[in-house]
N, C-alpha and C positions, 0 to 999 in steps of 0.2 A: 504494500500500500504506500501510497505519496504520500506524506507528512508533511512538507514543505511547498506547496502548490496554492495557486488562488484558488478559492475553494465558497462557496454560500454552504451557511450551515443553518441548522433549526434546533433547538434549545428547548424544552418541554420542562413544565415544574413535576408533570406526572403524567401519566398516558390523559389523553384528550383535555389535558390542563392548560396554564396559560404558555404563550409559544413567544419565541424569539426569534427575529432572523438576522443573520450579521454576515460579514464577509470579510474574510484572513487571508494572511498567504502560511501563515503557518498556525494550520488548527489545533497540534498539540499546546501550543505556548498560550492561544487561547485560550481552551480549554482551562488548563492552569489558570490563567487571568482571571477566568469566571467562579473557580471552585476555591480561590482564596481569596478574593475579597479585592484584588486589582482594580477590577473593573467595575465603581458606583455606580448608582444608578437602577434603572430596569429589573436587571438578573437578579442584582442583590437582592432587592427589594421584594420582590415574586419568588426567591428562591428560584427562577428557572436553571438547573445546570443541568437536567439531561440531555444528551446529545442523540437526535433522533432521525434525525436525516442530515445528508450533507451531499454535496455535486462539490467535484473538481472538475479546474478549466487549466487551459495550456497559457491563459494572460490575463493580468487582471480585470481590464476591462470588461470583458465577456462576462466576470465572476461578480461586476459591480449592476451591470443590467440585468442579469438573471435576480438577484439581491432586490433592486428595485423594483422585479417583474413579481417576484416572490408577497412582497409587504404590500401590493397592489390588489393580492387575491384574496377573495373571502376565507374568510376563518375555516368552512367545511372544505374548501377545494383545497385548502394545508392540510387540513387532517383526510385527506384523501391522498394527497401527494408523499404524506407519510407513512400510510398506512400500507400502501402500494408493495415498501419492501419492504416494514419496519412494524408490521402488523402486531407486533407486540411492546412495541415502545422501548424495549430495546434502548439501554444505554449503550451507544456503539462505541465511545470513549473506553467502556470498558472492552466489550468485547473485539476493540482494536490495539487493545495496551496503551494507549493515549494515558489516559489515568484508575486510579484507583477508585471502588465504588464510595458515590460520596454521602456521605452522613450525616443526619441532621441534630443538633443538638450535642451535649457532652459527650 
């Protein structure tokens, strides 16, 4: 798998929970960003850090339109676009070694 690519990803608080959508060129580092506290704002606030879908591109641009094409669609055509391969909500961070599963509370 590419680790290091433009990439749109979607961020989930829980299966069909509140959704994120953002765009990296390096999704592990993100990931990280979101799961310790980097990055204020939205994630934090919603708790969203499951990673439940994500598209890699060969240039950013490509990865910044599809991003913007993505946060353009109704909320059920995301959760159809995730569910498509990720029918179980699936933290892919984990199940890519990206990170560890993550934790709530103490």
């Amino acid at each position: 798998m590419r680790q290091r690519s433009p990439c749109v990803y979607i961020l989930a608080s829980q299966k069909r929970g509140t959704l994120y959508i953002g765009v990296t060129s390096d999704l592990a580092q993100r990931i990280w960003q979101h799961r310790n506290g980097e990055t204020h704002g939205f994630t934090a606030r919603y708790r969203v850090y499951r990673l439940v879908h994500a598209e890699f591109f060969e240039m950013m641009p490509d990865a910044i339109a599809r991003e913007k094409q993505l946060k353009r669609w109704h909320r059920q055509w995301k959760i159809n676009l995730i569910e498509e391969s990720n029918p179980d909500w699936r933290d892919l961070a984990v199940d890519w070694g990206l990170a560890e599963p993550f934790r709530y509370g103490p």
